[in-house]
C-alpha positions as CSV (number, residue, x, y, z in Angstrom):
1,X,-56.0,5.5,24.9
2,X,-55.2,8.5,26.2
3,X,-56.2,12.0,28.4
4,X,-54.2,14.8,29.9
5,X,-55.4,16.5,33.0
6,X,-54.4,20.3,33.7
7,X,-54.6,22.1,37.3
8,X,-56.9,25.3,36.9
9,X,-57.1,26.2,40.3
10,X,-57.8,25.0,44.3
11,X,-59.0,21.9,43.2
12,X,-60.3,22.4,39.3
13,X,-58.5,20.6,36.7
14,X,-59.4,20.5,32.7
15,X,-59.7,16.6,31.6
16,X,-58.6,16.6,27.7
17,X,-59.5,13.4,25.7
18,X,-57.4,11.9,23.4
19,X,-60.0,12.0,20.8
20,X,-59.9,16.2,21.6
21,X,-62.8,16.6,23.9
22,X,-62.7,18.7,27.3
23,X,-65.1,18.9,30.8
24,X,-63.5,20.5,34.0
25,X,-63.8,19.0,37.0
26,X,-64.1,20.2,40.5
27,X,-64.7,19.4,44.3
28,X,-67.5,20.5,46.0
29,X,-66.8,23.8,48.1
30,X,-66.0,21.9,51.4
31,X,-63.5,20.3,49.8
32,X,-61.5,23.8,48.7
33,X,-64.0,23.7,45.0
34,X,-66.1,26.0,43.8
35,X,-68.5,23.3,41.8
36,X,-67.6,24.2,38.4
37,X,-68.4,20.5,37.1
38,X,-68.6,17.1,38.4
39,X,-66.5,15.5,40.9
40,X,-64.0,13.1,39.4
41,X,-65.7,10.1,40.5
42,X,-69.3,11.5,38.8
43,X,-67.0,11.5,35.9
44,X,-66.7,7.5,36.1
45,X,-70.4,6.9,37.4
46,X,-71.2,8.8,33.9
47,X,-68.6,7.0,32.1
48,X,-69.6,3.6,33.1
49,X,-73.1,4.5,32.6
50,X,-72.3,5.8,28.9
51,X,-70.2,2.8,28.1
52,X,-73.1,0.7,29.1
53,X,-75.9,2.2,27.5
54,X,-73.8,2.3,24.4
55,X,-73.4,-1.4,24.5
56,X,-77.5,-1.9,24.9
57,X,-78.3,0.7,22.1
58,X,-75.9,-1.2,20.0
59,X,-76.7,-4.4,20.2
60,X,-80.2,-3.6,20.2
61,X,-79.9,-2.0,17.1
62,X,-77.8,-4.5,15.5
63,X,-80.3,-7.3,16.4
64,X,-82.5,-4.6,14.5
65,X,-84.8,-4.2,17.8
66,X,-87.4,-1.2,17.2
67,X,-84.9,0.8,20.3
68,X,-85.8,4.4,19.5
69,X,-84.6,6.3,23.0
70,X,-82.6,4.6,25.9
71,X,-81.6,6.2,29.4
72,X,-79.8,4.7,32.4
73,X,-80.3,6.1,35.7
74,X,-77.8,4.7,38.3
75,X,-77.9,4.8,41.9
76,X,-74.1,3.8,43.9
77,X,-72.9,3.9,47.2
78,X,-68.8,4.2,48.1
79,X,-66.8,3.1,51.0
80,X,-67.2,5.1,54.0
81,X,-63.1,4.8,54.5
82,X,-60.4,6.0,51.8
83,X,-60.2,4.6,49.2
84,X,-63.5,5.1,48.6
85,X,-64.7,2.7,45.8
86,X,-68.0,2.2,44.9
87,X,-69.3,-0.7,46.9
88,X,-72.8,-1.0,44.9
89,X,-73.5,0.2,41.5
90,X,-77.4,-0.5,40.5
91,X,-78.4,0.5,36.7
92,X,-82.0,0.7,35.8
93,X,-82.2,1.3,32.1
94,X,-85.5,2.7,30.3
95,X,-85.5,1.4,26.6
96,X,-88.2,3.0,24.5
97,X,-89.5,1.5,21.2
98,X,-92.5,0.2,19.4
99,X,-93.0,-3.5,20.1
100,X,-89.9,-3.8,21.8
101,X,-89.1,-7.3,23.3
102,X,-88.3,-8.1,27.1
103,X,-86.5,-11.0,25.9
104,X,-84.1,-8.9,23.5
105,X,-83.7,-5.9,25.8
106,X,-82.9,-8.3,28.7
107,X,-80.2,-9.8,26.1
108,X,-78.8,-6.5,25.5
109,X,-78.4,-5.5,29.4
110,X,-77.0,-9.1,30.1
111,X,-74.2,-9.3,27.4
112,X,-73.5,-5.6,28.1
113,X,-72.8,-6.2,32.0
114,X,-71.3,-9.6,31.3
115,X,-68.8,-9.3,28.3
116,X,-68.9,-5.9,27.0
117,X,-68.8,-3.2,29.5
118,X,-65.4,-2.6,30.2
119,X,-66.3,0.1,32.4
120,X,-68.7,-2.1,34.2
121,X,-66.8,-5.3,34.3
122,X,-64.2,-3.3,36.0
123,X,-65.9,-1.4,38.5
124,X,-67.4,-5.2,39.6
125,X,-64.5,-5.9,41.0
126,X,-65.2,-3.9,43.8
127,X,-68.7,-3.1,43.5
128,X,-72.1,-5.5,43.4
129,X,-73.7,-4.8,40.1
130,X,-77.2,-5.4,39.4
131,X,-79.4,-4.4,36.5
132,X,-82.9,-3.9,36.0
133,X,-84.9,-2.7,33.0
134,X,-87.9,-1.3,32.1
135,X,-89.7,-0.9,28.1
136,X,-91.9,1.9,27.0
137,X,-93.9,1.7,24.0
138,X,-93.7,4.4,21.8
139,X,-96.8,5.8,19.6
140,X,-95.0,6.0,15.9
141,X,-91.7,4.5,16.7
142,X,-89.7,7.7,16.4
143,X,-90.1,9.6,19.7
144,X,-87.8,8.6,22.4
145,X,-89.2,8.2,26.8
């Protein structure tokens, strides 16, 4: 895998994928930024929380679980002193479906934080992770929460 990162300005840079996708990132304006997109570390809150609810969606699917719409909101906290890693990570996922099971969606979230989330696992080793979830029903099994 691989990215390039390019300086705009004060502290803007352009974040290139190696699969061809761009986002610019910034610091906030008492920092010498002028907010033009999230701060780096955003970047791997979103990240970890993308490679996560891939993994549930995924497995759900595969397991052909009735998943038809699944967010994760996260809520961290960093070390007050440089560097500042996160020091708790919690991710509360939403899974939407008809007639989805606890059982299955609790399956999902486990093997995701425990063997699959690279992003995750690896931000666990300086952060306590936990996980909670919650299931909506959906009317026709098509609409998303």
């Amino acid at each position: 895998m691989k990215a390039r990162i390019k300086w705009i300005e004060n502290v803007a840079f352009v974040a290139e994928s190696g699969s061809g996708h761009a986002l610019v990132m910034d610091g906030a304006p008492e920092g010498g930024g002028r907010n033009l997109g999230p701060r780096p570390m955003e970047v791997v809150l979103m990240g970890t929380g993308g490679c996560t609810a891939y993994d549930v969606v995924h497995i759900l699917r595969k397991s052909r679980a009735p998943v038809t719409d699944c967010v994760v909101e996260i809520d961290s906290e960093r070390a007050a002193e440089d560097p500042k890693v996160f020091t708790k990570i919690h991710f509360h996922f939403i899974v939407s479906g008809k007639g989805l099971k606890p059982a299955q969606v609790e399956r999902a979230v486990h093997l995701s934080a425990e063997k699959y989330c690279s992003a995750s696992i690896m931000l666990g080793k300086t952060a306590a992770i936990t996980h909670d979830f919650e299931i909506r029903e959906t009317g026709n099994g098509t609409e998303g929460g």
